[in-house]
VOMARZA-241045 format. One line per 10 residues: number of its first residue (from 1); their letters; for each residue x, z, y of C-alpha. Coordinates in nm, 3 decimals. Example, Ala and Ser with C-alpha at 12.3 -4.5 7.8 and 13.67 -1.06 7.14 Angstrom:
BEGIN
1 = AS = 1.230 0.780 -0.450 ~ 1.367 0.714 -0.106;
This chain:
BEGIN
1 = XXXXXXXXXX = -10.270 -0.864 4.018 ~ -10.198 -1.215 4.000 ~ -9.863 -1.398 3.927 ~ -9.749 -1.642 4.173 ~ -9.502 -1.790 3.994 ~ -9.472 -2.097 3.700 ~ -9.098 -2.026 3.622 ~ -8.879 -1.766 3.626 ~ -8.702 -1.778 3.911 ~ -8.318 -1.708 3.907;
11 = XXXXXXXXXX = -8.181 -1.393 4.052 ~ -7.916 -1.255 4.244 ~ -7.648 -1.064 4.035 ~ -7.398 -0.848 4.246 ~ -7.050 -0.608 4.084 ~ -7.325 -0.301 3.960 ~ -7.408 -0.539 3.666 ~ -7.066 -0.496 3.558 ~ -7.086 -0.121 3.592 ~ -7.364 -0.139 3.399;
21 = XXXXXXXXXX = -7.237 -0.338 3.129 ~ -6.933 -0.057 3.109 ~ -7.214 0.217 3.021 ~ -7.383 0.036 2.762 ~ -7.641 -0.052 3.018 ~ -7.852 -0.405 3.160 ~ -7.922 -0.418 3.530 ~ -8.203 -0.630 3.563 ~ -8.227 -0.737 3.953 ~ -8.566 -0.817 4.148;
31 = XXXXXXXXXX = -8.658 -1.108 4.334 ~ -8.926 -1.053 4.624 ~ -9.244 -1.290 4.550 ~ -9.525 -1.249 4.807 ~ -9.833 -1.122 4.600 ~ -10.132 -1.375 4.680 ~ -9.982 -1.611 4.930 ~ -9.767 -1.675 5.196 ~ -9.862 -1.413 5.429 ~ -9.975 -1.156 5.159;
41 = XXXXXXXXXX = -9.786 -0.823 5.069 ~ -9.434 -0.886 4.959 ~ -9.344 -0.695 4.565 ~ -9.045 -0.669 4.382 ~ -9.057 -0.812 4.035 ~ -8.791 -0.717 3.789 ~ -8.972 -0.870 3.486 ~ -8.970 -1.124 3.317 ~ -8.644 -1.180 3.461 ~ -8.351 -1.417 3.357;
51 = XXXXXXXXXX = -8.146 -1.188 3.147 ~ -8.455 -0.992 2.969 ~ -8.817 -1.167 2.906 ~ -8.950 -0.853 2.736 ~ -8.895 -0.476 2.703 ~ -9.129 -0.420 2.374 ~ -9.417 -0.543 2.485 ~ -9.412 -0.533 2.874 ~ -9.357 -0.876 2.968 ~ -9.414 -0.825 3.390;
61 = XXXXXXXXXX = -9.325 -0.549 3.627 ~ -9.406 -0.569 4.011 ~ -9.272 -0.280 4.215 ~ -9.437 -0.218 4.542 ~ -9.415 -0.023 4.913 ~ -9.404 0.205 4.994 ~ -9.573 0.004 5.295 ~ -9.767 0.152 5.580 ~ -10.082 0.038 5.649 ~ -10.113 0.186 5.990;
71 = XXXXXXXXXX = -10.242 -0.021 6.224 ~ -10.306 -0.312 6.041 ~ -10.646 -0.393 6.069 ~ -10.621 -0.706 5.820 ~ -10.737 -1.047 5.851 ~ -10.792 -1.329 5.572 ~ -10.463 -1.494 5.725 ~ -10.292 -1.137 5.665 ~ -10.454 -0.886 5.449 ~ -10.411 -0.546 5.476;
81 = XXXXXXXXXX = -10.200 -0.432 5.230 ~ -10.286 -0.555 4.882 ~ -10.622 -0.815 4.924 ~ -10.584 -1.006 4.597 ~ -10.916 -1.217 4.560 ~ -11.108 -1.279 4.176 ~ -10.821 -1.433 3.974 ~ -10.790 -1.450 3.585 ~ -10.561 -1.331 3.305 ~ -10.569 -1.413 2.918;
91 = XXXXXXXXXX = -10.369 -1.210 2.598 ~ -10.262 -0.926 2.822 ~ -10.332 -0.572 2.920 ~ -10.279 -0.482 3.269 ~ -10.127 -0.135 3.402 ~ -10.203 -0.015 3.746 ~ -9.971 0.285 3.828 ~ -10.023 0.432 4.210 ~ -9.732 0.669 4.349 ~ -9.953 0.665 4.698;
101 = XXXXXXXXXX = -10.235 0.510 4.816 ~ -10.598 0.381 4.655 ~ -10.652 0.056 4.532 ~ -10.978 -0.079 4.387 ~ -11.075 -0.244 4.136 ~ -11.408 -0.510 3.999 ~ -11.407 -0.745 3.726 ~ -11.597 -0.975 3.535 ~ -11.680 -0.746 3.244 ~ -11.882 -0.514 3.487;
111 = XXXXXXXXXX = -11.634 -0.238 3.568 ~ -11.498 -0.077 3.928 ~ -11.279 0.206 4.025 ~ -11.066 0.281 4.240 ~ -10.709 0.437 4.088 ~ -10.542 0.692 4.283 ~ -10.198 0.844 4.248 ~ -10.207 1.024 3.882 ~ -10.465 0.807 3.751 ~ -10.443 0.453 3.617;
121 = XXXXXXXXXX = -10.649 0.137 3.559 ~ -10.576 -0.020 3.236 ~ -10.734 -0.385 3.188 ~ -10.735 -0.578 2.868 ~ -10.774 -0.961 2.863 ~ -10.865 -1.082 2.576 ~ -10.965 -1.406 2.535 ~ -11.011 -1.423 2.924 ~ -11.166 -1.204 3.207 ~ -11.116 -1.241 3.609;
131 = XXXXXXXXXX = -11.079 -0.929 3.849 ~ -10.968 -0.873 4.175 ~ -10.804 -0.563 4.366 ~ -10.803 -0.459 4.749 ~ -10.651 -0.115 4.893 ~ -10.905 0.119 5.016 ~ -10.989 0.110 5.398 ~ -10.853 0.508 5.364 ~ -10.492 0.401 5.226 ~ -10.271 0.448 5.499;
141 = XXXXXXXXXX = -9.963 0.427 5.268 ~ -9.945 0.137 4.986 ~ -9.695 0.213 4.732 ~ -9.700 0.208 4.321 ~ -9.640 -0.058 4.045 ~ -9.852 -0.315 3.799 ~ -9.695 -0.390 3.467 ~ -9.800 -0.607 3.196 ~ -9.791 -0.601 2.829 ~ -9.843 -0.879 2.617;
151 = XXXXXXXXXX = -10.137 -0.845 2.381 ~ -10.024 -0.980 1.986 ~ -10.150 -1.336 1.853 ~ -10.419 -1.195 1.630 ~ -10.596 -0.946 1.903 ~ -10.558 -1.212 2.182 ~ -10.939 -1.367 2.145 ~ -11.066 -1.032 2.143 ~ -11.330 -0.908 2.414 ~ -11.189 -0.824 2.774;
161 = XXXXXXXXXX = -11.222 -0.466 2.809 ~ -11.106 -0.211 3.112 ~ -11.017 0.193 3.159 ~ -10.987 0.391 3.464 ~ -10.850 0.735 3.401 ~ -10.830 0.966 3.683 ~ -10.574 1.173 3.536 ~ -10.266 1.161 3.254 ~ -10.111 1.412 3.076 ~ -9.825 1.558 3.319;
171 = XXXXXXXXXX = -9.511 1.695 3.133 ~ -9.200 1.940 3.296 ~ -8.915 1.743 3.143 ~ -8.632 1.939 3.357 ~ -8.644 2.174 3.678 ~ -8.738 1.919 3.962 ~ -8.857 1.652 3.703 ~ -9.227 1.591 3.593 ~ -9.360 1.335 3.395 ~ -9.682 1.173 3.383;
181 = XXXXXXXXXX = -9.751 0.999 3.032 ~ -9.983 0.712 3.090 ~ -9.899 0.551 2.784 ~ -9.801 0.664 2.424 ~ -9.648 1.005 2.350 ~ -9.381 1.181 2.537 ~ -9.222 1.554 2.541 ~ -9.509 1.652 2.388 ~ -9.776 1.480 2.628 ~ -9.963 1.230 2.469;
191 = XXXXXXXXXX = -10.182 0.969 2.629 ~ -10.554 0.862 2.548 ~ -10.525 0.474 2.672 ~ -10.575 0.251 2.394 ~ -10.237 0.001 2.342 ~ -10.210 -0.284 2.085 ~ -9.853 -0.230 2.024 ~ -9.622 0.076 2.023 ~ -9.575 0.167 2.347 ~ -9.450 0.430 2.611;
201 = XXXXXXXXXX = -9.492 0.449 2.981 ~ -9.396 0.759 3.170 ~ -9.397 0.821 3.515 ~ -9.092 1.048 3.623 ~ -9.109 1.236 3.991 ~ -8.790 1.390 4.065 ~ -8.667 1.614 4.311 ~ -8.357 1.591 4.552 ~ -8.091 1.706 4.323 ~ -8.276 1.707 3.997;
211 = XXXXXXXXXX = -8.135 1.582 3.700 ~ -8.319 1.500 3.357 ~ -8.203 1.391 3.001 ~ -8.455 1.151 2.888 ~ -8.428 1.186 2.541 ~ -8.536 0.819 2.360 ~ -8.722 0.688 2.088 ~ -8.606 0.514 1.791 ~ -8.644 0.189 1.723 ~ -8.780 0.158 2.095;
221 = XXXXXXXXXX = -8.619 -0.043 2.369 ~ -8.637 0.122 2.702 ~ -8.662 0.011 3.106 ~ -8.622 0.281 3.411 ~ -8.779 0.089 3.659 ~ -8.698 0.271 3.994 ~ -8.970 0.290 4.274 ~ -8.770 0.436 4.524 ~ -8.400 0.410 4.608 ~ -8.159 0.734 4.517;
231 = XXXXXXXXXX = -8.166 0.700 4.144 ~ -7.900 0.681 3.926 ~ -7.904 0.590 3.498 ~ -7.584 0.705 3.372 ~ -7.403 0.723 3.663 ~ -7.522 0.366 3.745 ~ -7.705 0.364 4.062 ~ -8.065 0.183 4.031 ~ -8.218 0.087 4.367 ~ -8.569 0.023 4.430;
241 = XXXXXXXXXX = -8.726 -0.276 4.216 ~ -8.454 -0.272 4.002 ~ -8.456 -0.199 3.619 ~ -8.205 -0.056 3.346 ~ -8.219 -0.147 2.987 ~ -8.110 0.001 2.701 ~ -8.106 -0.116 2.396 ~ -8.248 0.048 2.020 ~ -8.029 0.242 1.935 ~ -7.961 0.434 2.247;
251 = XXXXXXXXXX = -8.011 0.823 2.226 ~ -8.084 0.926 2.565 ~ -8.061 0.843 2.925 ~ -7.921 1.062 3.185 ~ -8.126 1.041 3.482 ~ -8.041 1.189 3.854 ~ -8.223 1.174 4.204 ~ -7.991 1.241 4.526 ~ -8.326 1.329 4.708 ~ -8.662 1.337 4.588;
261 = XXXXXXXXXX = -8.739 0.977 4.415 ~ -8.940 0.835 4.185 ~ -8.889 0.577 3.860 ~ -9.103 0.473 3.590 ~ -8.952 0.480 3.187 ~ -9.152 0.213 2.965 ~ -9.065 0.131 2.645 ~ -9.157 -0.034 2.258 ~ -9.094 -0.144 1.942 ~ -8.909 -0.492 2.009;
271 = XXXXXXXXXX = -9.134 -0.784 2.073 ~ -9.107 -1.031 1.791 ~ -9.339 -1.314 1.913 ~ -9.297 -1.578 2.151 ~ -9.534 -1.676 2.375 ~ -9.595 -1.931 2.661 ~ -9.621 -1.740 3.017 ~ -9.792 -1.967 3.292 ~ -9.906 -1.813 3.627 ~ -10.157 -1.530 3.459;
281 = XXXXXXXXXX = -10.234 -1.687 3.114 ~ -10.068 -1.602 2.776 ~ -10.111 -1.807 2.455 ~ -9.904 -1.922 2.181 ~ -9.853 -2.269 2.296 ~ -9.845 -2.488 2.595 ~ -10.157 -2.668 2.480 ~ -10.335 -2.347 2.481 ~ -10.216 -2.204 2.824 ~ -10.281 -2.561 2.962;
291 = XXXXXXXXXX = -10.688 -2.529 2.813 ~ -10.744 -2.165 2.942 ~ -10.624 -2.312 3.321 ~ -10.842 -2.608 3.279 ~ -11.129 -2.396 3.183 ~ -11.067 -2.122 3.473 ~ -11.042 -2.473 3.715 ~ -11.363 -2.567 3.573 ~ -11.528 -2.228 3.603 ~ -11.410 -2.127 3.993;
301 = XXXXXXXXXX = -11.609 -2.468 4.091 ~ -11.943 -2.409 3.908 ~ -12.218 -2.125 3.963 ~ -12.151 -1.774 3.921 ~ -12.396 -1.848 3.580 ~ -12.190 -2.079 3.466 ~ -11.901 -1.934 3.380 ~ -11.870 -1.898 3.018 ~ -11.520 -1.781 2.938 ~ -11.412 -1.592 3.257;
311 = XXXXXXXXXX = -11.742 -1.472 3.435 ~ -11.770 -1.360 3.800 ~ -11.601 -1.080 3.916 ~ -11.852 -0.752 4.004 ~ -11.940 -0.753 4.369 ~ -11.743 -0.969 4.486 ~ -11.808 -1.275 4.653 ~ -11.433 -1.396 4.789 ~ -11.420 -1.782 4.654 ~ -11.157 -1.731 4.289;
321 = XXXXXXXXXX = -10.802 -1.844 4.285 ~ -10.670 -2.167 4.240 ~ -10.439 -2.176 3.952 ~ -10.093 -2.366 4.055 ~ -10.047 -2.692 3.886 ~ -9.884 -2.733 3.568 ~ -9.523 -2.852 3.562 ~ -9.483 -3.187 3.441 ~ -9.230 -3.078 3.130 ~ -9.371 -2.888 2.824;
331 = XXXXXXXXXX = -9.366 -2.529 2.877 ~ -9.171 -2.379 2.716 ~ -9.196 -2.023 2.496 ~ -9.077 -1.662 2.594 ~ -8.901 -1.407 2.371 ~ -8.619 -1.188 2.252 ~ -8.392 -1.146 2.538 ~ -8.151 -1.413 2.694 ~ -7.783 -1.208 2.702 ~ -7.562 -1.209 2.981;
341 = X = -7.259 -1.454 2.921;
């Protein structure tokens, strides 16, 4: 997936942050970004938000659907459903999470497939690799999340690398509450992906009704992203796109549904770095986000041979991305959170 954005946009804050705040809670808010263009599929992103740049590691969450595809045959003015031609990334690992729907995916280290609800497709950068990602023809309804995680300094140059798992470890975490562990070790379901920092990511599908103590790590921040509205943190309601934080420290997290929903618990050891975040690079500095754009600028205008750093994507002959221009004034780093106030 690529990010459309150069800055973080500013978002709407309405009286639930307050409520929040009163149970030792963050409500992070979405903003709605249109995922490859104008006219492309619309996703909530939550992070990296105004208030929070990172929860451990995850640096980028973007909520989306559920959409029917229905009748939408799809045109390169308006693709059906997610059409998101080769684009790069640098010094991250990408997680593809489906709650319904198929999307595939080809990159320039070789690999395809197609994740499907209970799988995922986890893509690491490295030093640079391009991919794209369409919905299957057979989707009818679009609906899941992609998160990212930033990779630290010293693995950042390693080789780009990808893993598509067809299945997680699924966990009964309360009557009416499952969890699927697609990343580090949860209620005794551990997962198998590879990370480069501690990590967890848990998928939680929850009946009408249902209730679930989500008991947390320490030393681990944590995000409940929901994916669907009806879900409440603490008594807090969390509506669709929308995230709440806690902080280390934090024991547990009551979690309810009023009908059947669906949210997605991440968490990590706190982030110490900062980085510099431009469109879908990474890097330590502005100089060095600046150089991996020029190069991908370079690349997307010479022969599919030619491509040194990024390569071409597999099977795939849609012309690459444009990366957006650079702002004129330094960019600047990301890192520990920015508090409220």
């Amino acid at each position: 997936m690529s990010n459309d954005e150069a800055t973080i946009v500013e978002n709407s804050e309405d009286a639930c942050i307050d409520e929040a705040a009163a149970a030792g809670l963050e409500l992070l808010l979405p903003r709605e970004v249109p995922l490859g263009g104008p006219r492309a599929m619309p996703v909530l992103r939550v992070l990296p938000n105004k208030h929070r740049h990172f929860v451990g590691a995850w640096c980028f969450a973007d909520a989306f659907g559920p959409a029917s595809l229905v009748g939408r045959p799809g045109t390169p003015d308006e693709p059906r459903g997610m059409a998101v031609p080769p684009h790069p990334h640098t010094g991250l690992q990408t997680w593809s999470w489906l709650v319904d729907g198929a999307i595939e995916h080809r990159d320039s280290a070789g690999f395809s497939h197609t994740v499907r609800p209970g799988g995922l497709n986890i893509m690491t950068a490295g030093r640079g690799i391009a991919h794209s990602e369409y919905s299957t023809a057979d989707t009818e309804v679009l609906h899941g999340v992609q998160l990212w995680t930033v990779l630290p300094s010293h693995e950042r140059g390693r080789d780009p690398w990808f893993d598509g798992l067809d299945e997680v470890p699924r966990v009964e975490l309360a009557e009416g509450v499952v969890g699927s562990v697609f990343v580090g070790s949860y209620a005794g379901g551990e997962s198998t992906v590879g990370a480069y920092s501690p990590l967890l990511g848990v998928e939680l599908r929850m009946a009408a009704g249902s209730e679930a103590r989500l008991e947390l790590r320490d030393g681990f921040e944590h995000g409940l992203l929901a994916l669907t509205n009806g879900i409440t943190v603490d008594d807090v309601p969390v509506a669709r796109g929308a995230m709440a934080y806690a902080a280390p420290g934090r024991e547990a997290l009551i979690v309810s549904a009023a009908h059947d929903a669906v949210a997605i618990l991440i968490g990590g050891e706190p982030f110490e770095e900062e980085v510099v975040m431009f469109w879908n690079f990474i890097g330590t500095d502005h100089d060095e986000v600046s150089a991996a754009r020029d190069q991908w600028m370079r690349e997307r205008e010479a022969g599919a041979g030619d491509r040194p750093r990024f390569g071409s994507v597999v099977d795939d002959l849609s012309p690459p991305l444009a990366s957006p221009r650079l702002p004129s004034a330094q960019l600047l780093p990301r890192g520990r959170a920015k508090r409220r106030g």
